[in-house]
DSSP file (Angstrom, degrees, kcal/mol; ACC not computed):
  #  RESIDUE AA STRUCTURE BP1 BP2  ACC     N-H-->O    O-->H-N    N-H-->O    O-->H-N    TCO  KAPPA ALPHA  PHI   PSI    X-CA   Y-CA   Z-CA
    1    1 A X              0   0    0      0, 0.0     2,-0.2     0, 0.0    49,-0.0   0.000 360.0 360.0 360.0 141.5    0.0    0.0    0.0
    2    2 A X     >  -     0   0    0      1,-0.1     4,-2.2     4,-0.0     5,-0.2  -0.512 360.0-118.8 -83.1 148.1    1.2    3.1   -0.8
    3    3 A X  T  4 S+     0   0    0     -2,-0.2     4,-0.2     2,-0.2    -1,-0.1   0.412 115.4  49.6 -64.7   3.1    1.9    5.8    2.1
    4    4 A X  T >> S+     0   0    0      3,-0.1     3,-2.7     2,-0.1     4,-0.7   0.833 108.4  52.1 -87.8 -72.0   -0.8    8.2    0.5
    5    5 A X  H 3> S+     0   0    0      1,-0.2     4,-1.9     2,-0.2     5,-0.2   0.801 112.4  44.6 -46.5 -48.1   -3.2    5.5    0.4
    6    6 A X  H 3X S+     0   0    0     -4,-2.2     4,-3.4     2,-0.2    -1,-0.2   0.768 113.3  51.4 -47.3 -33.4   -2.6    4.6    4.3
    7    7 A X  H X> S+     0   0    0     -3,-2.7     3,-1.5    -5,-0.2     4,-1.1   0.950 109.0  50.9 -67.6 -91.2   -2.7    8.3    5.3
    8    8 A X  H 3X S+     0   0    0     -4,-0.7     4,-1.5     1,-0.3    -2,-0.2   0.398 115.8  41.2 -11.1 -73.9   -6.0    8.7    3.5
    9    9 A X  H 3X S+     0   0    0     -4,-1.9     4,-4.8     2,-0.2    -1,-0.3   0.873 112.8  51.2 -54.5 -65.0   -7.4    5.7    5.2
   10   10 A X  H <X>S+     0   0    0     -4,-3.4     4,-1.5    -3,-1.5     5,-0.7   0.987 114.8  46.8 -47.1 -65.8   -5.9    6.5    8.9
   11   11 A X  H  X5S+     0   0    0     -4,-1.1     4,-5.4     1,-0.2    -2,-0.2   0.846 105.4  54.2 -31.8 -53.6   -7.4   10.2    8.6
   12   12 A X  H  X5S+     0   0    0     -4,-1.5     4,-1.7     2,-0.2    -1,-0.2   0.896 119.2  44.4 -57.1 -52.5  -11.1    8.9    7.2
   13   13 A X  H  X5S+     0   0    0     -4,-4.8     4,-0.8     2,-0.2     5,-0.3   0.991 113.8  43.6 -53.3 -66.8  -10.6    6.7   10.9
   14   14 A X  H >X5S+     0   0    0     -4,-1.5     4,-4.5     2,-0.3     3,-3.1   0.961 112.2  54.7 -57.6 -60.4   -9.6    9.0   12.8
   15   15 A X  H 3X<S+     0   0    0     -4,-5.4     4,-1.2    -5,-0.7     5,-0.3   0.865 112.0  46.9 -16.2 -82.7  -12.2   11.6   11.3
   16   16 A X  H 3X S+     0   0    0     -4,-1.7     4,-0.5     2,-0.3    -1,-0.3   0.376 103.7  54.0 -46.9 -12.8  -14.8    9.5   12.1
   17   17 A X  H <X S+     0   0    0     -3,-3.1     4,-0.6    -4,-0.8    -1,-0.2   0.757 113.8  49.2-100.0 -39.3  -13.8    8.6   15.5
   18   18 A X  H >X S+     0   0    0     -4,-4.5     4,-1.6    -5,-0.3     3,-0.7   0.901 114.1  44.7 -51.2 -44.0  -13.7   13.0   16.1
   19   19 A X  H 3X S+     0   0    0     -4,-1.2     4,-2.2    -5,-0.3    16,-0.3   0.744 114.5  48.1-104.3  -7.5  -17.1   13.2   14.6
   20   20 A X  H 3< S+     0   0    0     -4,-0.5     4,-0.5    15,-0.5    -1,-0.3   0.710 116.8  47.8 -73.2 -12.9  -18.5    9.9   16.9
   21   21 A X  H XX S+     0   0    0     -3,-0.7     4,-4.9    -4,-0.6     3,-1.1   0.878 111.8  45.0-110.1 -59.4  -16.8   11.7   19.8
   22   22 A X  H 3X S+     0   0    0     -4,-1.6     4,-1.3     1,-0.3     6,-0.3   0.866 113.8  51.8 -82.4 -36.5  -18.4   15.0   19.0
   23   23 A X  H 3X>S+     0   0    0     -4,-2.2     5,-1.9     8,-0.2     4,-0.8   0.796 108.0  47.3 -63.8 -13.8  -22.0   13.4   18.4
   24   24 A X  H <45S+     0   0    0     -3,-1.1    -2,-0.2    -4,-0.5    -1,-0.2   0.860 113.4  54.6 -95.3 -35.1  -22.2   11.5   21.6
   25   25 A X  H  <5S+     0   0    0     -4,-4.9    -1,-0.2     1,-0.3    -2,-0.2   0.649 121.2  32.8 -71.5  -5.7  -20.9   15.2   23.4
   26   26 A X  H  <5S-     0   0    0     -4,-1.3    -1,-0.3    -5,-0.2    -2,-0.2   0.630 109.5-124.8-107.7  -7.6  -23.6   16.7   21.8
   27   27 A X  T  <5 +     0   0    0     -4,-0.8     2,-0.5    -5,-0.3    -3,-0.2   0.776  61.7 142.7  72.8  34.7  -26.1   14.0   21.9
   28   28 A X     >< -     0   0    0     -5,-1.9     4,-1.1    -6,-0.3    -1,-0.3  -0.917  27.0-176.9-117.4  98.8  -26.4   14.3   18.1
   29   29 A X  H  >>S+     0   0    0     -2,-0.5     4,-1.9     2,-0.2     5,-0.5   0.619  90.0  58.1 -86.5 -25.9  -26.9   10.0   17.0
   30   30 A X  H  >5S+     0   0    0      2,-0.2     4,-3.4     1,-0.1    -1,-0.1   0.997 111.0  39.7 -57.1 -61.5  -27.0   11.4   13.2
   31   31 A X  H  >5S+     0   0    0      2,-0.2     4,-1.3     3,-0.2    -2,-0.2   0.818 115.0  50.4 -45.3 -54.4  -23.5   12.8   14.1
   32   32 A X  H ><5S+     0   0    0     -4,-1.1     3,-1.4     2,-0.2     5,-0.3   0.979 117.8  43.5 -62.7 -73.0  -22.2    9.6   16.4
   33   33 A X  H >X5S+     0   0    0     -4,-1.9     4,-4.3     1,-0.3     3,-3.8   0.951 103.8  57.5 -74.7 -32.3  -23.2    7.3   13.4
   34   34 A X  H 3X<S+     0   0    0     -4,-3.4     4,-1.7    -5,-0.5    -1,-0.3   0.926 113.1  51.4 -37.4 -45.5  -21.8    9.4   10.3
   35   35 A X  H << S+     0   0    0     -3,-1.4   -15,-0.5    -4,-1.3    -1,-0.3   0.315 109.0  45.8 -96.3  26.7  -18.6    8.9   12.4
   36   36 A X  H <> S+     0   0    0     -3,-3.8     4,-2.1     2,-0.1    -1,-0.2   0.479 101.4  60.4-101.4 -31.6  -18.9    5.6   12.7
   37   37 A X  H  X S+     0   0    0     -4,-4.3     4,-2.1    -5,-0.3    -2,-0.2   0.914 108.5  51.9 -66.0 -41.7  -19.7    5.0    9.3
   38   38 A X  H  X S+     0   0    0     -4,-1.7     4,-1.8    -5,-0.4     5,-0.3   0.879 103.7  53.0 -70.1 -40.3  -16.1    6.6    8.7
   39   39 A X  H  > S+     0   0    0    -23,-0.2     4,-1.1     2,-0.2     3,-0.3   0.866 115.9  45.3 -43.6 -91.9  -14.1    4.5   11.0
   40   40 A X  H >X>S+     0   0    0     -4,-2.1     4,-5.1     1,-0.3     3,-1.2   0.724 113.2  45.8 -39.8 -62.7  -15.8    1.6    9.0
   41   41 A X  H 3X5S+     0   0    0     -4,-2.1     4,-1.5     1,-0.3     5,-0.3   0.973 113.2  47.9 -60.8 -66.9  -15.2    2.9    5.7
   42   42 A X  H 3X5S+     0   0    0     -4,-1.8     4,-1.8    -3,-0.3    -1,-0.3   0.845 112.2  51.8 -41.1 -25.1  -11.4    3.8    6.3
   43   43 A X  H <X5S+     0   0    0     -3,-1.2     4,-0.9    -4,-1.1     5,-0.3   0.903 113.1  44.6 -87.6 -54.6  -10.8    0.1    8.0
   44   44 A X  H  X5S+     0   0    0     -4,-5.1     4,-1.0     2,-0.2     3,-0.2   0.903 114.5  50.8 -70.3 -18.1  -12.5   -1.5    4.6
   45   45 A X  H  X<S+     0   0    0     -4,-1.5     4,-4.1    -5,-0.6     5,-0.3   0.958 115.6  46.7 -57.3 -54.6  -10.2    1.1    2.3
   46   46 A X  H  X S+     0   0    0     -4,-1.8     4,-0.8    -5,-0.3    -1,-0.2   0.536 113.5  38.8 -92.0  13.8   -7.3    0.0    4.2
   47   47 A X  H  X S+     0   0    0     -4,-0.9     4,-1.5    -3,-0.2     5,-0.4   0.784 109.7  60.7 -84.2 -45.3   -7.5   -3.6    4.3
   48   48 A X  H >X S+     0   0    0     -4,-1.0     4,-1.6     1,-0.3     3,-0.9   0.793 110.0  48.6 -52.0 -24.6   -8.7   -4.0    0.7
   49   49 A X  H 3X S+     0   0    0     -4,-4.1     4,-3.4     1,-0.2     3,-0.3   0.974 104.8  58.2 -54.8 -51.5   -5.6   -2.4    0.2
   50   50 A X  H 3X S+     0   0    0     -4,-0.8     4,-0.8    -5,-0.3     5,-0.3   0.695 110.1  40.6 -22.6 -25.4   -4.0   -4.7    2.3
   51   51 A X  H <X S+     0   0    0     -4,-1.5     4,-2.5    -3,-0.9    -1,-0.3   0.779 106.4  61.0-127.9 -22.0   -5.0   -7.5    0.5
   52   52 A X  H  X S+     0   0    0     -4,-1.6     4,-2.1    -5,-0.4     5,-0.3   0.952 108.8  52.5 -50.1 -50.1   -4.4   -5.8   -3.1
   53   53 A X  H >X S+     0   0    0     -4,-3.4     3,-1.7     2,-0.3     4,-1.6   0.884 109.7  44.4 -35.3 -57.8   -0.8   -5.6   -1.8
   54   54 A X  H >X S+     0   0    0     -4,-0.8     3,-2.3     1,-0.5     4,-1.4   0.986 113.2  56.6 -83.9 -65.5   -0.5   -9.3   -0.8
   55   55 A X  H 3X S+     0   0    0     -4,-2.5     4,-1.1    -5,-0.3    -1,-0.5   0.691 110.0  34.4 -66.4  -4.5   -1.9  -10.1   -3.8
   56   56 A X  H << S+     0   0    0     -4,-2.1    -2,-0.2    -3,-1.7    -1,-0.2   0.620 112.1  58.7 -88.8 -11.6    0.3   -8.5   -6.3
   57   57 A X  H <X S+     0   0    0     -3,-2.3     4,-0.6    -4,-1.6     3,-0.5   0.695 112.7  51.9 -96.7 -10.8    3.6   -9.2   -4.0
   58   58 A X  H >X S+     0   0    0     -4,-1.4     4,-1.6     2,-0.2     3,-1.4   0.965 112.0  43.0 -67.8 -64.2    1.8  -13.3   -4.7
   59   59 A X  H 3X S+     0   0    0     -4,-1.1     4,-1.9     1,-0.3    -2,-0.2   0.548 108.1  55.5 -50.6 -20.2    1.7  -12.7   -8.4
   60   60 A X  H 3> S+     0   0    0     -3,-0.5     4,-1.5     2,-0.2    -1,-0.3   0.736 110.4  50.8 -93.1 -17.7    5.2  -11.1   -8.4
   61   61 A X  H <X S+     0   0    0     -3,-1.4     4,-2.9    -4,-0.6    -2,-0.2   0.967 110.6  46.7 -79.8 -60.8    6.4  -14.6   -6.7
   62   62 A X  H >X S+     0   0    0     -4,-1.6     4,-1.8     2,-0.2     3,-1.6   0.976 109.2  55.9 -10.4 -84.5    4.7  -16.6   -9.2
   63   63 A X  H 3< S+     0   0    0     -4,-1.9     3,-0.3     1,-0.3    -2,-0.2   0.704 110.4  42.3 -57.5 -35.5    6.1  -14.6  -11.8
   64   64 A X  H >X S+     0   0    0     -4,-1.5     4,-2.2     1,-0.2     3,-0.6   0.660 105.3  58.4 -70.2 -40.8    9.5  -15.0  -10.9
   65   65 A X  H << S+     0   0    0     -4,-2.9    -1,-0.2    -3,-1.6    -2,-0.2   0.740 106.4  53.8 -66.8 -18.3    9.5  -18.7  -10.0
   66   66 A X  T 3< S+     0   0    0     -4,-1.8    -1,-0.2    -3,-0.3    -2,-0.2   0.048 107.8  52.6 -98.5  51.4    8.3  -19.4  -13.8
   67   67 A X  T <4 S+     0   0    0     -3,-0.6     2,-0.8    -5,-0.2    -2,-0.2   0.397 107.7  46.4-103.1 -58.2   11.2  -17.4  -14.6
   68   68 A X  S  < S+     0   0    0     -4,-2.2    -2,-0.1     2,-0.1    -4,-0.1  -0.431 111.4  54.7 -70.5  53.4   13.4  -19.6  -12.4
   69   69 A X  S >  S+     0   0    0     -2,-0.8     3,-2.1    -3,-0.1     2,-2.0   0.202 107.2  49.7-107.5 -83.0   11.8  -22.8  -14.1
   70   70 A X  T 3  S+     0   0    0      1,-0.3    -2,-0.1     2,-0.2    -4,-0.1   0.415 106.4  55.1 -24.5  -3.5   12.6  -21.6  -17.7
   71   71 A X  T 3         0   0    0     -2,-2.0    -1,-0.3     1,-0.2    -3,-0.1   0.526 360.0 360.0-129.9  15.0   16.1  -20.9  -16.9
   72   72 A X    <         0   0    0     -3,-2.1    -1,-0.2     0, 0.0    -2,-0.2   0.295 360.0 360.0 -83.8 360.0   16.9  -24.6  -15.5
């Protein structure tokens, strides 16, 4: 994952954890869940990145062992 993409993702949590913080002090549930909904939505951003990563560093491993198999 790129260090943009992680920032992005941490921020969109962390947002969301400010604006759950800031509904519950006002007693505003509209507020609470909108920032819950951003915690969620930054944690699925960053794994599916997570798991593009893993998969492409699997595909680069692949590629490379039928590289080493061709060259026996």
């Amino acid at each position: 994952m790129g260090v943009f993409d992680k920032a992005k993702d941490k921020a969109e949590q962390m947002t969301g954890k400010a604006k759950e913080a800031a509904g519950r002090s006002t007693d505003n549930p509209d507020l609470e869940d909108a920032g819950k909904r951003d915690q969620l939505s930054g944690e699925a951003k960053e794994t599916g990145h997570d798991l593009r990563d893993k998969a492409a560093g699997v595909a680069h491993d692949v590629k490379e062992g039928l590289k080493d198999d061709r060259t026996r």
